[in-house]
C-alpha positions in Angstrom: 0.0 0.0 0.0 1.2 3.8 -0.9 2.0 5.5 2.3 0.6 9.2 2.0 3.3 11.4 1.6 3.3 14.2 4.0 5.8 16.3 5.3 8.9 15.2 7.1 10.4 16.1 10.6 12.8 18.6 10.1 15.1 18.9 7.0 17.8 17.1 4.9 21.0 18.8 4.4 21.3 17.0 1.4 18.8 15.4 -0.7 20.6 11.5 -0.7 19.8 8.1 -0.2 19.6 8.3 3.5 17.6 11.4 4.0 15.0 9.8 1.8 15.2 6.7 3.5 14.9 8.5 7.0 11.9 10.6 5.5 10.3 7.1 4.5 10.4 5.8 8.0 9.2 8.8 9.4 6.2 8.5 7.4 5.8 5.2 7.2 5.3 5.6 10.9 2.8 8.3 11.1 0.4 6.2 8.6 0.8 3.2 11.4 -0.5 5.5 14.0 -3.1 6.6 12.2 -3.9 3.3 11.2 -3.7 2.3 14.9 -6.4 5.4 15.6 -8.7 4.0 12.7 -11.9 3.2 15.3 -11.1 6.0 16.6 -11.2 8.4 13.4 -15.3 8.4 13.9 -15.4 9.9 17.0 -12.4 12.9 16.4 -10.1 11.3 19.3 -6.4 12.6 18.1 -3.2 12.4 19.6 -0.2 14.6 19.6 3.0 13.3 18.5 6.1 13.4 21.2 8.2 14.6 18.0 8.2 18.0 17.0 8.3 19.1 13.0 9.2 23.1 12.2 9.1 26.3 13.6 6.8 28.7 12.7 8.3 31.8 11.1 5.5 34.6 10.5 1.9 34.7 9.6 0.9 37.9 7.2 0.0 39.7 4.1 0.8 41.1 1.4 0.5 45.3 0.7 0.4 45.0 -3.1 -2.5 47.4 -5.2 -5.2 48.2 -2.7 -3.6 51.2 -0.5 -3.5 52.9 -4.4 -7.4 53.1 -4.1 -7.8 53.4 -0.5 -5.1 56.4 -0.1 -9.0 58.1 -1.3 -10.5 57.0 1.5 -11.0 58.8 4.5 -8.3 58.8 6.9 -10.9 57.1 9.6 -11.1 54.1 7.6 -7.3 53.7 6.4 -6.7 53.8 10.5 -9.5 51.1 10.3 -7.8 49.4 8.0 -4.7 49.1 9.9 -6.2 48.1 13.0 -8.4 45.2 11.7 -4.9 43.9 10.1 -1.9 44.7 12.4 -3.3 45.3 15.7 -3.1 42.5 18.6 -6.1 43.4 20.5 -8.4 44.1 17.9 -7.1 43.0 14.9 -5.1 40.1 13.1 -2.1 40.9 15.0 0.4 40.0 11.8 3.5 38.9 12.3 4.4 39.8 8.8 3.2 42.4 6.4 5.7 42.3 2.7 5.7 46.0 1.1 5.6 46.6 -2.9 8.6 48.5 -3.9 6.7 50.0 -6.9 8.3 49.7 -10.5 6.0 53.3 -11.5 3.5 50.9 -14.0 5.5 51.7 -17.4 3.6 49.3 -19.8 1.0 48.1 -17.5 -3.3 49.2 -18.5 -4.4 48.9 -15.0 -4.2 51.8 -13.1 -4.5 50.3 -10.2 -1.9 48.1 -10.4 0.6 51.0 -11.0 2.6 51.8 -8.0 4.8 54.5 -7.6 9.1 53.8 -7.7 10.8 55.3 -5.6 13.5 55.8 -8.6 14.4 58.7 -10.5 18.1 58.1 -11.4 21.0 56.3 -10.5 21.6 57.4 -6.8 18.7 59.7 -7.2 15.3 58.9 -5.3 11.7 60.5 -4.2 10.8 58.1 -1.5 7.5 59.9 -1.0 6.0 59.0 -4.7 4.0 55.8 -3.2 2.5 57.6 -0.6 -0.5 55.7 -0.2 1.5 52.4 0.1 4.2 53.9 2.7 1.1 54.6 5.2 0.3 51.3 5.5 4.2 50.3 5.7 4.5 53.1 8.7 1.0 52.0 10.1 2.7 47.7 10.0 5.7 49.7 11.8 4.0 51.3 14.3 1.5 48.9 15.6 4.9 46.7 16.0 4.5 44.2 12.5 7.7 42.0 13.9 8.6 41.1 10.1 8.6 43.6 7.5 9.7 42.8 3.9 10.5 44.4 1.0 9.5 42.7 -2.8 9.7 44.0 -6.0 7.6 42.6 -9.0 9.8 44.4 -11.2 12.6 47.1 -11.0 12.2 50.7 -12.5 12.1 50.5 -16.0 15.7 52.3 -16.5 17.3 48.4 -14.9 14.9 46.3 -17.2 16.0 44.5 -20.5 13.0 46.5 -22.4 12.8 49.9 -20.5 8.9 48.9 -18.6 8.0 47.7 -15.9 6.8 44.5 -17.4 7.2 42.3 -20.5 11.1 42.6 -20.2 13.5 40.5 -17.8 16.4 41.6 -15.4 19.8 41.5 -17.6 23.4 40.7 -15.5 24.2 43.7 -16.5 22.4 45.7 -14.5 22.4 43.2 -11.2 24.7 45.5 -9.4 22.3 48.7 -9.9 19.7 46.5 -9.4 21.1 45.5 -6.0 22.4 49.5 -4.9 18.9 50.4 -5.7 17.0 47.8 -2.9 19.8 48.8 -0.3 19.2 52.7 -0.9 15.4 52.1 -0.4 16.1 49.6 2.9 18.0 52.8 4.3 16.0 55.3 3.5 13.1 53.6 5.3 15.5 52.4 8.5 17.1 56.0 8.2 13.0 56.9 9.7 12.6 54.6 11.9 11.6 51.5 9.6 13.6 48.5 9.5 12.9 46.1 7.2 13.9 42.2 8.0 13.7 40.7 4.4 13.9 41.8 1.0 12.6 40.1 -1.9 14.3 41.0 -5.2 12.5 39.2 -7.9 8.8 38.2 -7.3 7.3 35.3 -9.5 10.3 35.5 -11.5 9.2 33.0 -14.7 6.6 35.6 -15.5 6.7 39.3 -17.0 2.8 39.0 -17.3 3.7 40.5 -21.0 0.0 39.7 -23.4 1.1 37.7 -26.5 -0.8 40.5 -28.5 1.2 43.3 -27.6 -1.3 45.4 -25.4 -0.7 46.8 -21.9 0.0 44.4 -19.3 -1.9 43.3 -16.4 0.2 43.7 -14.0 3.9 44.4 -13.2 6.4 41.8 -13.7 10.0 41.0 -14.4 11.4 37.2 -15.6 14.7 36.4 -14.5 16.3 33.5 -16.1 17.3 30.3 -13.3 21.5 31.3 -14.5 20.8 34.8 -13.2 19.0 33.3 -9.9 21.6 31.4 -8.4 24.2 34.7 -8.4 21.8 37.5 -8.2 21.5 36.8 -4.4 25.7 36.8 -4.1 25.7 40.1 -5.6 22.4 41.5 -3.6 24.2 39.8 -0.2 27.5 42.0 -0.6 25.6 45.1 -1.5 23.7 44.6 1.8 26.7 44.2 3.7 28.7 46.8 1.9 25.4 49.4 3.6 25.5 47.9 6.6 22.1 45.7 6.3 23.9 42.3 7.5 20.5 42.2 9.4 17.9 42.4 6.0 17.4 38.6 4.9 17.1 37.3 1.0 14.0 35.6 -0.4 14.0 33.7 -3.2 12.5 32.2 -5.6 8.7 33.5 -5.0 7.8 31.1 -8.3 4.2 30.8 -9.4 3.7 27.3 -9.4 5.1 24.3 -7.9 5.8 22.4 -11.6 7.7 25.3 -12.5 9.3 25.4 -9.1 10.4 21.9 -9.2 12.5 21.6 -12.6 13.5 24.8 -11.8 15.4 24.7 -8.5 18.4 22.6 -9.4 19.6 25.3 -11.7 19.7 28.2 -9.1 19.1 27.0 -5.1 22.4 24.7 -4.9 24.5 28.2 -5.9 22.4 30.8 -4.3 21.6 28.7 -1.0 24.3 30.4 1.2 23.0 34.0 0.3 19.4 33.8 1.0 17.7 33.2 4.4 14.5 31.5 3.3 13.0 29.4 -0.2 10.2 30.9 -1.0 7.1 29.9 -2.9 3.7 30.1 -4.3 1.1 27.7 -5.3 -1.4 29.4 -8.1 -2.2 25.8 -9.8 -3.1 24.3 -5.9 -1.0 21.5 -6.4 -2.1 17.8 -5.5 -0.3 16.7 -2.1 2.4 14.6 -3.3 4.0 17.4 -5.2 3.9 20.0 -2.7 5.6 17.4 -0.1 8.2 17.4 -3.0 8.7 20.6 -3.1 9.1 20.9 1.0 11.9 18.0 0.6 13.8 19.3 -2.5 13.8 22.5 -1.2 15.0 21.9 2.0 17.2 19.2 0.7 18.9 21.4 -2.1 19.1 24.7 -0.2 21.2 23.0 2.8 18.0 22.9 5.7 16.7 26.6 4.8 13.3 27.1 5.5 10.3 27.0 2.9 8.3 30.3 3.0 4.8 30.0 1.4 4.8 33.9 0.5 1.6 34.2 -2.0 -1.7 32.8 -2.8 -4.9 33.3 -3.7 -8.5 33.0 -6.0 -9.1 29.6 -5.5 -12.4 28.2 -6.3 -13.4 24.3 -6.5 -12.2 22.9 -9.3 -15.3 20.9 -10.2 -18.4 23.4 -9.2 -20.6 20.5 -8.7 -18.7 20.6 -4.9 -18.3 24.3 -4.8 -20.1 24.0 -1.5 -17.6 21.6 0.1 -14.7 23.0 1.9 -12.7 19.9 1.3 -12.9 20.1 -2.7 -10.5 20.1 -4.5 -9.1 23.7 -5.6 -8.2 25.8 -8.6 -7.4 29.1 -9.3 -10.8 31.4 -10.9 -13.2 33.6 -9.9 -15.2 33.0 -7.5 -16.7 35.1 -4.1 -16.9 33.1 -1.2 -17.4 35.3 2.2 -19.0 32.6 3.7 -17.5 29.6 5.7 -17.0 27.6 3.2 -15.0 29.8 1.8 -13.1 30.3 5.0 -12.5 27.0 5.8 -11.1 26.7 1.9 -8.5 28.9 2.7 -8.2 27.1 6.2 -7.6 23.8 3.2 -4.6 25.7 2.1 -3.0 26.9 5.5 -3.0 23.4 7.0 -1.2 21.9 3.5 1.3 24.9 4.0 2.2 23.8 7.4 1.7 20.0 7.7 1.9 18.9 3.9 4.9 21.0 2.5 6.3 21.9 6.1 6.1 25.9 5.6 7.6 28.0 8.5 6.0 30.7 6.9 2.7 31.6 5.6 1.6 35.1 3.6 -1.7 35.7 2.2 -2.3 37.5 -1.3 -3.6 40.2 -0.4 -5.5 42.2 2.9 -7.7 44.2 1.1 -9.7 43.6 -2.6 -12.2 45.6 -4.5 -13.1 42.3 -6.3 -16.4 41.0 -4.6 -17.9 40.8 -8.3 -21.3 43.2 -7.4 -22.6 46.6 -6.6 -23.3 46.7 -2.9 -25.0 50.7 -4.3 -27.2 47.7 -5.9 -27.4 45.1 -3.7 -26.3 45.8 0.4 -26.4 42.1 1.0 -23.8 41.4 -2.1 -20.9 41.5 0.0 -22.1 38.5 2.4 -22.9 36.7 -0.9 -21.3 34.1 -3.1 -21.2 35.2 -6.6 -18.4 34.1 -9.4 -18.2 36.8 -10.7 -15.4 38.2 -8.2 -12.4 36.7 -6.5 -11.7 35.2 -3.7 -7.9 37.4 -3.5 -9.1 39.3 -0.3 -9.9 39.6 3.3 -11.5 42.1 3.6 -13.1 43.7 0.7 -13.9 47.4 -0.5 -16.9 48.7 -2.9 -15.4 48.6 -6.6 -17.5 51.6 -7.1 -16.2 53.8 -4.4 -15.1 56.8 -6.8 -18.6 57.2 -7.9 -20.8 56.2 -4.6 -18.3 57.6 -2.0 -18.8 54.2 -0.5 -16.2 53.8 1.7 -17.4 50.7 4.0 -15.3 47.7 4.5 -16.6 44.8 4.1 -15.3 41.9 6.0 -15.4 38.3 5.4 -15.1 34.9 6.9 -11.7 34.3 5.5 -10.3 37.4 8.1 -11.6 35.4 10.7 -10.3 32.5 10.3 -7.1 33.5 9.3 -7.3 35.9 12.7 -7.0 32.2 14.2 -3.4 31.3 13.3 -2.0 35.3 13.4 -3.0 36.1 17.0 -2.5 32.4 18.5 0.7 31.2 16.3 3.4 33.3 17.0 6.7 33.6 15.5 9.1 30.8 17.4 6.1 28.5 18.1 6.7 25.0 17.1 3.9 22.2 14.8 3.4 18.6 16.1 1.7 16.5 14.0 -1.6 15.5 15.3 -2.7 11.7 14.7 -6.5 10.2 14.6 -8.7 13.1 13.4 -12.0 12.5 11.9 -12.2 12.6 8.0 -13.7 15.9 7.9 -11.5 17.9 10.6 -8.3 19.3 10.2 -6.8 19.5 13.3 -3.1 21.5 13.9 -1.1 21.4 17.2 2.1 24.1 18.3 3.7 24.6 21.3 4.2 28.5 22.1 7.7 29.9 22.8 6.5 31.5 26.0 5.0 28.3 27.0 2.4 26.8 26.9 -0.3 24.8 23.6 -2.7 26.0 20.3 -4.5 23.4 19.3 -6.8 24.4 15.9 -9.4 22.7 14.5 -11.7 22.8 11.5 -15.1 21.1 11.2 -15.4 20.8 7.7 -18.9 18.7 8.0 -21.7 21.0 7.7 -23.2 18.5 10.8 -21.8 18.9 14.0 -19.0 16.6 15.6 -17.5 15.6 18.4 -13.9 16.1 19.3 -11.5 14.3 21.9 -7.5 15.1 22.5 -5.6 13.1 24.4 -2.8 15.7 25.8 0.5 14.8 27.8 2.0 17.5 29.8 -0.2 20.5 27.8 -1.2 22.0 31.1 -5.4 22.7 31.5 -7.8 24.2 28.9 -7.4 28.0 29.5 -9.9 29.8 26.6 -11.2 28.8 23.4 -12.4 31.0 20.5 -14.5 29.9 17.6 -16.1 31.2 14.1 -19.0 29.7 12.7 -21.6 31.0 9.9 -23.2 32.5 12.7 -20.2 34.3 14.8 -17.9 36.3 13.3 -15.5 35.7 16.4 -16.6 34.6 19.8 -15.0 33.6 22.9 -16.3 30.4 24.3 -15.7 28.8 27.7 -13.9 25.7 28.7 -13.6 25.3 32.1 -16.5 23.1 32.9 -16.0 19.5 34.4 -17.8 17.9 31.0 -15.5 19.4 28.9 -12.2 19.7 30.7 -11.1 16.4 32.4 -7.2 16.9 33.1 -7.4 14.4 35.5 -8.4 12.2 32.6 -5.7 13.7 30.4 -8.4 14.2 28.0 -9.8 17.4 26.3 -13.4 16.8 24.8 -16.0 19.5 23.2 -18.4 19.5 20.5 -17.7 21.3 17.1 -20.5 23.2 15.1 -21.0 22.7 11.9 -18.1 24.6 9.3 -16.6 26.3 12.2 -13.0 26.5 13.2 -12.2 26.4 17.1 -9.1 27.5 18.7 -8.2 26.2 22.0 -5.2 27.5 24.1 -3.9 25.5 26.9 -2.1 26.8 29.2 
């Protein structure tokens, strides 16, 4: 029988014969415990494993687009805005929040996907052109983001092989301008008071997002080739050090898909793997389990134990819309506007294949804020609470599309921010996964120990029927609080101390899960 291939304990400094083989007997004995837990599967009983996998590295968002349109809203609702993503009382509480360094939008038709450079001229720089993006980077600062990084979906047209700021590629040549260009904007912004951790010099790097018919593109973009991968990051790593940015990590890749990512990574990771502090990734064809295990092994394996960063995703709908309703159906990327649950726990799908499946220490979404809901809410007020696929699913919280003409200037928030506010404000940075054994066939069920002591244990009902749920905890301490979503709360606090629910005597944690809901239990 096929064992099902999931992600290993730790990483591989070398993708050989033995790692695999040790990778094989580590799964091979997670699919015995399971097995051992199959009576127990109906009920939700799961177990903990003694053995711990990785540490978690961020949870956050990306800043790409949206502050262009909301830099016209009121100044009341960007301070919203901020709050509901980077405070940790009200809010998300991000760990991470990645800021576009804008290429100016030479070549691209969308407006809206035009950001501002910072670039005028070799050594010569107006770092206040992208004002509307740089609130939201001081707002991330302020509120005390603990990871701020710095990507580029393409340099200022004067570095790129065809003079826009998409359709061309980065050339060798201009690698060292390339590179004195990122560390001038990471001083500029620690010079008042922001200091970015990571920088991310090439974004999606097999795509220039250049039409075939020669109109405007979509979007910003730069390829760069896999030969110009593996030294860029030498040549960005002694430019940071020459400014005295030892401190500012390197990201790389950041490419689209994971069948692009794995023929590609042997021609770049083995060379670049000493200059970069994380592989990153992204995932816009939802790849099928065994691959993205792959891609967690090979890129561990290949880049000498770095980390995999899962640093984009978004728009995913089911694949087959006969289960567009199920929150366990397979996924693809299209249009689709889910606010609801489902929806939520979809993206809940994608968060617990990041971190159990691939073994991600780090997880971004794509991106906070989205005028894509697919309707008029001037039509319709109950539109934004509505599925429709007509919009995307790209989005937390969402904005009215019409807002230049309605002087609408609600936010709109859905399911998804919820349930994505139960990993941000319970997983923090240095908290470490345990696989979790026995769960029923619709929950999903993630387990991490907290650096200041201390358990989370998540889980997602993905039956629209209530179900019961049983852990079986050593040494996790008692059942502190608990805080759920369902389709009928947003984001409630439940209790957890009563004798029926909370048996440490028993070593045994019990409760009840609604319907689609996702419950978050902190033990203390």
């Amino acid at each position: 029988m096929r064992l099902p291939f999931s992600q290993p304990y730790g990483a591989s400094p070398v993708l050989d014969q033995f790692s695999i083989l040790a990778d094989t007997c580590r799964l091979a004995c997670r699919y015995l415990a399971m097995c051992c837990k199959d009576s127990e599967e109906k009920t939700g009983w799961v177990t903990i494993s003694p053995i711990s996998a990785q540490t978690i590295n961020g949870i956050g968002v990306s800043g790409a687009w949206w502050p262009l349109d909301l830099q016209h809203f009121p100044l009341s609702q960007r301070d919203l805005v901020a709050e509901l993503l980077f405070s940790k009382e009200t809010g998300l509480g991000l760990s991470s929040y990645r800021y576009n360094i804008g290429g100016g939008g030479k070549g691209v038709g969308n407006p809206s996907r035009c950001p501002p450079t910072p670039y005028l001229g070799p050594g010569l720089y107006n770092f206040t052109a992208d004002t509307a993006s740089n609130f939201f980077l001081v707002a991330a600062a302020e509120y005390g983001v603990e990871q701020l990084t710095a990507f580029v979906n393409s340099a200022p047209p004067d570095l790129t092989s065809n003079g826009d700021a998409c359709g061309g590629m980065m050339t060798k040549e201009n690698v060292p301008a390339y590179a004195q260009y990122l560390a001038d904007v990471m001083n500029y912004w620690e010079s008042v008071g922001v200091r970015f951790k990571f920088v991310s010099p090439m974004n999606e790097p097999d795509n220039n997002f250049a039409n075939l018919d020669g109109s405007p593109c979509r979007q910003e973009g730069m390829a760069v080739m896999p030969a110009l991968r593996a030294s860029m990051p030498s040549v960005l790593r002694k430019t940071l050090d020459a400014n005295r940015l030892e401190h500012v990590g390197i990201l790389a890749d950041e490419t689209s898909t994971v069948p692009e990512f794995l023929p590609e990574i042997p021609l770049w990771l083995p060379q670049a793997k000493n200059h970069i502090a994380a592989v990153a990734h992204h995932d816009y064809l939802f790849a099928d389990d065994r691959s993205s295990a792959m891609m967690g092994v090979e890129g561990r394996g290949l880049s000498g134990g770095k980390e995999m960063w899962f640093t984009e995703i978004c728009c995913f709908k089911a694949a087959d819309d006969d289960r567009a309703g199920d929150p366990l159906a397979t996924l693809a990327y299209g249009q689709t506007y889910d606010p609801s649950m489902v929806g939520a726990l979809q993206l809940g799908v994608v968060l617990y294949k990041s971190f159990v499946v691939v073994g991600d220490a780090h997880f971004d979404w794509w991106t906070a804020v989205s005028k894509a809901m697919g309707c008029n809410p001037q039509n319709n007020t109950a539109c934004p609470y509505e599925t429709n696929r007509h919009g995307y699913n790209d989005g937390l919280l969402y904005y009215d599309p019409t807002f230049n003409k309605s002087h609408n200037y609600d936010i709109y928030v859905t399911k998804r921010f919820f349930l994505l506010k139960h990993f941000s404000r319970f997983i923090p940075i240095g908290a470490v996964r345990y696989d979790v054994f026995g769960s029923a066939p619709k929950q999903r069920v993630l387990a991490f120990r907290r650096p200041e002591a201390g358990w989370t244990v998540i889980v997602m009902n993905m039956s629209k029927e209530e179900s019961p749920f049983e852990i079986e905890y050593v040494d996790m301490g008692t059942a502190s609080e608990a805080w759920r979503t369902t389709e009928e709360h947003d984001w409630i606090q439940i209790s957890v101390r009563g004798k029926d629910k909370n048996k440490p005597d028993e070593g045994r944690f019990k409760m009840t899960l609604p319907a689609l809901s996702i419950t978050t239990v902190l033990f203390d």
